[in-house]
TINUKOL-554581 format. One record per residue (C-alpha): residue in three letters; x, y, z. Coordinates in Angstrom, 2 decimals. Example, Ala and Ser with C-alpha at 12.3 -4.5 7.8 and 13.67 -1.06 7.14 Angstrom:
% TINUKOL-554581
{r "ALA"; {12.30; -4.50; 7.80}};
{r "SER"; {13.67; -1.06; 7.14}};
END
This chain:
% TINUKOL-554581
{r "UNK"; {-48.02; -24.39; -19.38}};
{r "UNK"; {-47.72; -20.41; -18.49}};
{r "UNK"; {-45.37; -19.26; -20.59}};
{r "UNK"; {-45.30; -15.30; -18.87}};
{r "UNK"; {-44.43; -17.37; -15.29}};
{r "UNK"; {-41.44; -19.53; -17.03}};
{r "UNK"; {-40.04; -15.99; -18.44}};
{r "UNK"; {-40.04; -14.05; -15.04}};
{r "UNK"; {-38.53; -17.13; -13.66}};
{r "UNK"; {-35.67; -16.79; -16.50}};
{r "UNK"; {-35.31; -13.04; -15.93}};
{r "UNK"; {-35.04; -13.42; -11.69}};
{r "UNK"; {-32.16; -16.27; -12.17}};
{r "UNK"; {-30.84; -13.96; -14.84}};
{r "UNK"; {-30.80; -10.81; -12.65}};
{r "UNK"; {-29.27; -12.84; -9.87}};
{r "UNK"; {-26.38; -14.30; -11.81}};
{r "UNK"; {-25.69; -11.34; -12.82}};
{r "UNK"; {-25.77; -9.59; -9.50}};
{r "UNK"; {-23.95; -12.06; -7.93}};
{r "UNK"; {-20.93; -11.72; -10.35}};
{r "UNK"; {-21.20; -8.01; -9.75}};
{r "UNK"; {-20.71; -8.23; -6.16}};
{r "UNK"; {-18.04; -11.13; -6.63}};
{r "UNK"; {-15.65; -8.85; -8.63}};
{r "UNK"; {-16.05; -5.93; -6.74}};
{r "UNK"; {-14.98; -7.40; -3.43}};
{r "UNK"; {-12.12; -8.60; -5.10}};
{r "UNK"; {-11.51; -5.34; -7.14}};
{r "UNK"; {-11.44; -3.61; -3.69}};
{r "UNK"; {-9.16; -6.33; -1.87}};
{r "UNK"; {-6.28; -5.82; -4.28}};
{r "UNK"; {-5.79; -3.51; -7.35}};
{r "UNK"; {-3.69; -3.86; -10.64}};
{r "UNK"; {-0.81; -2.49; -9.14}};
{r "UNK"; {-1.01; -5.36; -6.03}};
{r "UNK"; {-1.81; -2.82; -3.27}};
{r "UNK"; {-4.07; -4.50; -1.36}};
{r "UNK"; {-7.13; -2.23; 0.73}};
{r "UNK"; {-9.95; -2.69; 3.05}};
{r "UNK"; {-10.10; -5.40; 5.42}};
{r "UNK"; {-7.29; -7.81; 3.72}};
{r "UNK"; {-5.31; -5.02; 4.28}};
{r "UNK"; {-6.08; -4.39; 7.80}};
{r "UNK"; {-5.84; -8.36; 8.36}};
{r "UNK"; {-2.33; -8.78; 7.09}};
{r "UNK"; {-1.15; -5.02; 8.24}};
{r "UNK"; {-2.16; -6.48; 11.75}};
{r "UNK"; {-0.67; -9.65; 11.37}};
{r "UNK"; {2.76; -8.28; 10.74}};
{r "UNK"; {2.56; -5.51; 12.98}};
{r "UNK"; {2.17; -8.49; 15.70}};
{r "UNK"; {5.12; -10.58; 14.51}};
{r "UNK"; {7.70; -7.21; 14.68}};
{r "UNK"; {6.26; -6.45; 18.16}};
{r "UNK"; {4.60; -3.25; 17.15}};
{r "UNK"; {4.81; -0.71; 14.46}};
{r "UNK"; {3.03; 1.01; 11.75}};
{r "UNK"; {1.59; -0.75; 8.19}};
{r "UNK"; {3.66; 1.71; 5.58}};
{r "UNK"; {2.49; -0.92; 2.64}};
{r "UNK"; {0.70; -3.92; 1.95}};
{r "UNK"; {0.85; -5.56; -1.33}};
{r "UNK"; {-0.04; -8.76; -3.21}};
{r "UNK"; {3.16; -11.35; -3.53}};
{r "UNK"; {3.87; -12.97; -6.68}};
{r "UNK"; {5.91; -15.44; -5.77}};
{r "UNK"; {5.06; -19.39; -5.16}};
{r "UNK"; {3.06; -19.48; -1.45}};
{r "UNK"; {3.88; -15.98; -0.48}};
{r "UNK"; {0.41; -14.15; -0.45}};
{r "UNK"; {1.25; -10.66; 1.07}};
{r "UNK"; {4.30; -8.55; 1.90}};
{r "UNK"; {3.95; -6.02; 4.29}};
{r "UNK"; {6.30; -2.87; 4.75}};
{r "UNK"; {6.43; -1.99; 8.24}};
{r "UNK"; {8.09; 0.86; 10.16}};
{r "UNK"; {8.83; 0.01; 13.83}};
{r "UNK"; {8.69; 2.17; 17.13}};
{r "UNK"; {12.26; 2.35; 17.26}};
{r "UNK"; {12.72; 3.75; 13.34}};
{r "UNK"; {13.26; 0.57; 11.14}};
{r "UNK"; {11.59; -0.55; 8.63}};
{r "UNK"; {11.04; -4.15; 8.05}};
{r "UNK"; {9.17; -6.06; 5.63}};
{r "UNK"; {7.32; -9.02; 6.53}};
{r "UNK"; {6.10; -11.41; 3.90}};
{r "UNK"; {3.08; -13.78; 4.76}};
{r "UNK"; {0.94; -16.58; 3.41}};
{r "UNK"; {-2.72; -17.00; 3.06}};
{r "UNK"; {-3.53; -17.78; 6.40}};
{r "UNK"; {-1.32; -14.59; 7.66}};
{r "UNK"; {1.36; -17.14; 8.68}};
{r "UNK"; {4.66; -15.25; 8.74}};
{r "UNK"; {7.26; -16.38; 5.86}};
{r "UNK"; {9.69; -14.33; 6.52}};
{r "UNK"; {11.28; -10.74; 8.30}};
{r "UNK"; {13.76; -9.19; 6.56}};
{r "UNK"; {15.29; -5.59; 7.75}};
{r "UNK"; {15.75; -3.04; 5.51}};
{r "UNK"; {19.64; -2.52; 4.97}};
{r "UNK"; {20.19; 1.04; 6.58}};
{r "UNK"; {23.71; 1.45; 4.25}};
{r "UNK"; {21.56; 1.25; 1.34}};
{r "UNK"; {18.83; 3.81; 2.34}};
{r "UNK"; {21.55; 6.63; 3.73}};
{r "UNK"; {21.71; 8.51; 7.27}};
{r "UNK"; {18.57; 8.61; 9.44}};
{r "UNK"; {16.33; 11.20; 9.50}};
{r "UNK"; {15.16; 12.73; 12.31}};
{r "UNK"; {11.35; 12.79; 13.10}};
{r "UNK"; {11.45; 16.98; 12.72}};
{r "UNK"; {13.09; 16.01; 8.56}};
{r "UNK"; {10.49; 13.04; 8.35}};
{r "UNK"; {7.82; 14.80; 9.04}};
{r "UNK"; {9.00; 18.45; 7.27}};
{r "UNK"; {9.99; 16.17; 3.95}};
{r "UNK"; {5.88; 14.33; 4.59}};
{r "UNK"; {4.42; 17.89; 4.55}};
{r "UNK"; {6.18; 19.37; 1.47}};
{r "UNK"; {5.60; 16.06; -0.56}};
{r "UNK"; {1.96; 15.87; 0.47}};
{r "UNK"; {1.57; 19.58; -0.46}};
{r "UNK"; {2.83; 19.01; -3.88}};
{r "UNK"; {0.91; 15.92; -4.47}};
{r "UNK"; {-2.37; 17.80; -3.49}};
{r "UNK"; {-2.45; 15.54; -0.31}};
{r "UNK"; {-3.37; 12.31; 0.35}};
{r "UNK"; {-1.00; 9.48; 2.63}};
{r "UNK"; {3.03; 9.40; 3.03}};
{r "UNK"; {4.23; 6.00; 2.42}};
{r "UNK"; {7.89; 6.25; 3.12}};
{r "UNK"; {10.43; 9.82; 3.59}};
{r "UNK"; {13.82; 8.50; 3.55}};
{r "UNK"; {17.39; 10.45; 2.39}};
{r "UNK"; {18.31; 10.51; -0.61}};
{r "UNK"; {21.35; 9.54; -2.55}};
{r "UNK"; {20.60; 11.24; -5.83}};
{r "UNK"; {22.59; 14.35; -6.30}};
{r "UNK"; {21.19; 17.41; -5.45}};
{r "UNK"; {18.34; 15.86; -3.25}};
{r "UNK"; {18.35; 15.53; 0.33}};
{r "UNK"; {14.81; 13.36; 0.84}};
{r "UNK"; {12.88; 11.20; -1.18}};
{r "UNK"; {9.20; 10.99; -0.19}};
{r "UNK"; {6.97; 8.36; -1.66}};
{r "UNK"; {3.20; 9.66; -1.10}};
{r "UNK"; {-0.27; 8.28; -2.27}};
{r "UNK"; {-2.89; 10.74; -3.20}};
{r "UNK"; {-6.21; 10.92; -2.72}};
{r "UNK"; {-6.93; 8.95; -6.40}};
{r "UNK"; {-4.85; 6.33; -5.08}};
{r "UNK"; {-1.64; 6.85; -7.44}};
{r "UNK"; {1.69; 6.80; -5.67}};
{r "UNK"; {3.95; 9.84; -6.53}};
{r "UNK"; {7.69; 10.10; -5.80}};
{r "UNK"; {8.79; 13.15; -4.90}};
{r "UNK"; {12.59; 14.74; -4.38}};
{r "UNK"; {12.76; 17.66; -2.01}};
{r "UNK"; {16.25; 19.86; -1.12}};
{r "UNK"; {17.42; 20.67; 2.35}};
{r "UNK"; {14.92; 23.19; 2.71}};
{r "UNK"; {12.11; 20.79; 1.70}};
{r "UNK"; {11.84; 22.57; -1.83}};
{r "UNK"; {10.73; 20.17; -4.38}};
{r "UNK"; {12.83; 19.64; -6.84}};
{r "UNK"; {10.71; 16.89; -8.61}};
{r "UNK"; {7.80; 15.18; -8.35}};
{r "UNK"; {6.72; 11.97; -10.84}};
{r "UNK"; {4.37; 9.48; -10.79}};
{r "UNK"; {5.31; 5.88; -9.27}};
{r "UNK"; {3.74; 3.39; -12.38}};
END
């Protein structure tokens, strides 16, 4: 018996194993982190899918559900302003569509405060992606921007009518 040949045969299956679990928990480290955001092509997949069921739009958010056969919800904002989330199972079948109340998120903005609030929350953030500009109905704040950076954390930030910031924290 060739003991050397029965060793490298060990160490290849080893190595492979090994590899394999590697790869395994990277694809899912990458499909949906800690905080249930969900990236790369499940992301795209279910952004697309609910973009399709509100008859266009654009994918503000997709995380993991936690609730019993819900597998994503989707935040999307529409080409007419709204925001809707759509929630959908496993197989990207739509659950349910549910409107954001506009009473509870305050007066719209117009596309010239959206995108002024963006800039000045993205500039204190050191850039990265807006996720949401909305007004606000804290005191002394007129827009609450929710922006990603480039490290992936999500930071709140509070601006004044002139798109000042009057506070900026990160989203845990």
């Amino acid at each position: 018996m060739n003991t050397a040949k029965l060793r490298s045969k060990r160490v290849i299956v080893t190595t492979a194993a090994v590899a394999a679990l590697a790869v395994g928990g990277g694809v899912w480290a990458t499909a949906a982190n800690a905080d249930g955001e969900v990236s790369g092509g499940d992301r795209d997949k279910a952004g697309n899918a609910a973009v399709q069921a509100v008859g266009g739009g654009t994918v503000l958010d997709v995380e993991t559900s936690d609730d019993q056969g819900e597998a994503y919800e989707v935040d999307i904002r529409k080409t007419d302003g709204s925001e809707v989330e759509v929630v959908l199972d496993k197989d990207l079948k739509v659950l349910s569509r549910q409107a954001d109340d506009p009473d509870a998120a305050g007066p719209a903005l117009t596309d010239a405060q959206r995108t002024s609030a963006g800039k000045a929350a993205l500039d204190a953030v050191g850039g990265g992606t807006v996720l949401d500009v909305e007004a606000s109905d804290d005191q002394g704040a007129a827009y609450e921007a929710e922006v990603r950076d480039s490290g992936n954390k999500e930071w709140d930030v509070e601006l004044d009518e002139a798109f000042k910031v009057l506070n900026k924290t990160e989203d845990n």
